[in-house]
C-alpha positions in Angstrom: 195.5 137.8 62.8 194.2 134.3 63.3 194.6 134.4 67.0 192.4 137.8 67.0 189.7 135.5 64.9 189.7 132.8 67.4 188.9 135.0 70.0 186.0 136.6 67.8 185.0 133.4 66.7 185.4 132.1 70.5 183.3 135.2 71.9 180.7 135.0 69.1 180.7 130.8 69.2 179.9 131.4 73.7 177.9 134.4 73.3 175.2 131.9 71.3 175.3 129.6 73.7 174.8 132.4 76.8 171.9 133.4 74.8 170.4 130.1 74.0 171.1 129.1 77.9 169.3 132.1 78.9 166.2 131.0 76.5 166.1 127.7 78.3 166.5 128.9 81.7 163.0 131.4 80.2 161.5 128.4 78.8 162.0 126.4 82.1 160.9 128.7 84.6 157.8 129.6 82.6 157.1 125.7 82.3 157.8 125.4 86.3 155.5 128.3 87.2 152.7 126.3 84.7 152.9 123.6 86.5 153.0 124.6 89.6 149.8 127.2 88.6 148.3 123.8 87.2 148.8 121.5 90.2 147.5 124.2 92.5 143.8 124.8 90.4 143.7 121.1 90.6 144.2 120.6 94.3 141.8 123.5 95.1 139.4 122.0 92.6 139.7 119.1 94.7 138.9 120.7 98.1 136.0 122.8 96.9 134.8 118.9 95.2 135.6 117.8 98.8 133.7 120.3 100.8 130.7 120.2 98.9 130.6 116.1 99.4 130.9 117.2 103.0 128.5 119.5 103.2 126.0 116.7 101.2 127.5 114.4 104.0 126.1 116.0 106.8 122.4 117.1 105.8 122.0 113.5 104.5 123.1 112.4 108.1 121.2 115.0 109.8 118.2 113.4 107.8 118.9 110.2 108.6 119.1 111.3 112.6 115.8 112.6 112.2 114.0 109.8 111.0 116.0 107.5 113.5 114.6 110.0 116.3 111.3 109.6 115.0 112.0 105.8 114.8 112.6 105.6 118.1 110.4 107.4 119.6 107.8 105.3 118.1 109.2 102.2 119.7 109.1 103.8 123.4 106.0 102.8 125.6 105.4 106.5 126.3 105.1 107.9 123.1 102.5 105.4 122.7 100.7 105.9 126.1 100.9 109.8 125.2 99.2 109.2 121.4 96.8 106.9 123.0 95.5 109.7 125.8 95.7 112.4 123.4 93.3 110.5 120.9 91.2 109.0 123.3 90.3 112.3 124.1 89.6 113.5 120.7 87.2 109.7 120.3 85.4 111.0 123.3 84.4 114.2 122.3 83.5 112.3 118.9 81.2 110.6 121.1 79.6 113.6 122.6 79.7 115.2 119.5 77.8 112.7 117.8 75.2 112.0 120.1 74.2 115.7 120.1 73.9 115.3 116.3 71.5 112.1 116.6 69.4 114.4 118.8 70.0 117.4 116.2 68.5 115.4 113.3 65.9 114.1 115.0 64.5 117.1 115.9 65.4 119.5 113.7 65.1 117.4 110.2 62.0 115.9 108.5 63.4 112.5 109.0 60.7 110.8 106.7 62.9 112.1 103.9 65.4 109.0 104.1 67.9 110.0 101.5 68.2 114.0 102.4 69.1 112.8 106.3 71.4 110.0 105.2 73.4 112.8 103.5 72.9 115.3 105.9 74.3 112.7 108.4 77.2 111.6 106.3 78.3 115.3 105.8 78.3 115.8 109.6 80.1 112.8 110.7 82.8 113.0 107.5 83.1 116.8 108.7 83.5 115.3 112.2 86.1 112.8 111.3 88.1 115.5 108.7 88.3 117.7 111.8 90.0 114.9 113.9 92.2 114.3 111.0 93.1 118.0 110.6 93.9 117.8 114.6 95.8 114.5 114.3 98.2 116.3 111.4 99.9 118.2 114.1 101.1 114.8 115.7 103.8 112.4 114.0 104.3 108.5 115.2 107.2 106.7 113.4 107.8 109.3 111.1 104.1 110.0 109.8 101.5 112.0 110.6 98.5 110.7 113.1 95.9 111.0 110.4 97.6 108.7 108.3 96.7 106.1 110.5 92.8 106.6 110.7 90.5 105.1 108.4 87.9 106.3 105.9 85.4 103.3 106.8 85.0 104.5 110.4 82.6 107.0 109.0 80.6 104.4 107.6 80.5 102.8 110.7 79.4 105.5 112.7 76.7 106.5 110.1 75.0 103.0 110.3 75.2 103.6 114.4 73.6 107.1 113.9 71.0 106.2 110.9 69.9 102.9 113.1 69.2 105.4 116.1 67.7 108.5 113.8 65.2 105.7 112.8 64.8 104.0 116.0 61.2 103.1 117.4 62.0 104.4 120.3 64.2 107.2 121.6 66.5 105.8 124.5 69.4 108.7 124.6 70.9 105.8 127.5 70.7 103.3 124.7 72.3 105.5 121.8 75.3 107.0 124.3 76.0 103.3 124.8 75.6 102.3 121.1 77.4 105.4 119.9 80.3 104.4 122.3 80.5 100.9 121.1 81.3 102.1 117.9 84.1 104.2 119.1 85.8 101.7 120.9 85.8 99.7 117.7 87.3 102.7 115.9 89.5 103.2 119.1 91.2 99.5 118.3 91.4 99.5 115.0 93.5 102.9 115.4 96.0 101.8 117.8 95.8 98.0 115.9 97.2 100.0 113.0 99.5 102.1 114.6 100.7 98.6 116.2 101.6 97.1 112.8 104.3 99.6 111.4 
């Protein structure tokens, strides 16, 4: 009799333990497969962290290529050469232009009225020099646009040219093509003066 409860007890003692190995082994293996679930969000978390920095990485240097480009192509003598003949053509038009409005005021305007012509001049040289600008917007030097080195003050100075000639003694077209021209060379350096200092 006590050997057959030995064995019960025996059985029944090692059957617990089976079962409370087995639990462990569970709890183990579902721990394991945790982690492991864990780790793997945190590593991918990282990759997708580490592409988007990439991503970031490379439009910022594409910028940056960009505006070394432009950079650079400020500093070679040809770009300059090629701004310089492209906007000495637009200042010699100016000049053309502006001598036909001298002869335009003169004949068409009742130049007695002093302040009605001074505005109707300054209208038609600012809407001269807005034009050029409008033109200029389509060319960049050192990373800016062309217009952004001209100058509001060169419409001043070519509405003192064309009032002095509107109100002239005499008319000498020679002498205001000359005078007109003057002025334009003045505008001329102080354009490629300020496209110097950058």
């Amino acid at each position: 009799m006590e050997e057959s409860l030995k064995v019960a007890q025996g059985i029944s003692d090692f059957g617990f333990m089976v079962i409370v190995c087995a639990v462990f082994l569970c709890l183990a293996a579902a721990l394991m497969i945790a982690c492991f679930k864990w780790f793997k969000s945190i590593i991918n978390g990282m990759i997708k962290g580490n592409q988007s920095m990439v991503a970031e990485l490379l439009t910022e240097t594409k910028n940056q290529n960009d505006m070394l480009t432009d950079i650079a192509e400020g500093l070679r003598p040809e770009t300059q050469l090629r701004i310089k003949n492209t906007s000495g053509i637009y200042f010699d038009l100016a000049i053309e232009r502006v001598c036909r409005i001298i002869r335009k005021v003169r004949e068409e305007n009742h130049i007695a009225d002093h302040e009605a012509t001074k505005a109707k001049i300054h209208t038609l040289i600012m809407n001269l020099h807005e034009d050029r600008n409008s033109r200029f917007d389509h060319y960049t030097y050192r990373g800016k646009r062309l217009s952004s080195y001209t100058s509001p003050e060169w419409i001043e100075w070519v509405e003192q040219c064309v009032l002095s000639e509107v109100y002239a003694e005499s008319v000498n077209n020679g002498r205001t093509y000359t005078n007109v021209q003057t002025v334009y060379d003045r505008i001329k350096i102080d354009f490629y003066h300020k496209l110097n200092q950058e």
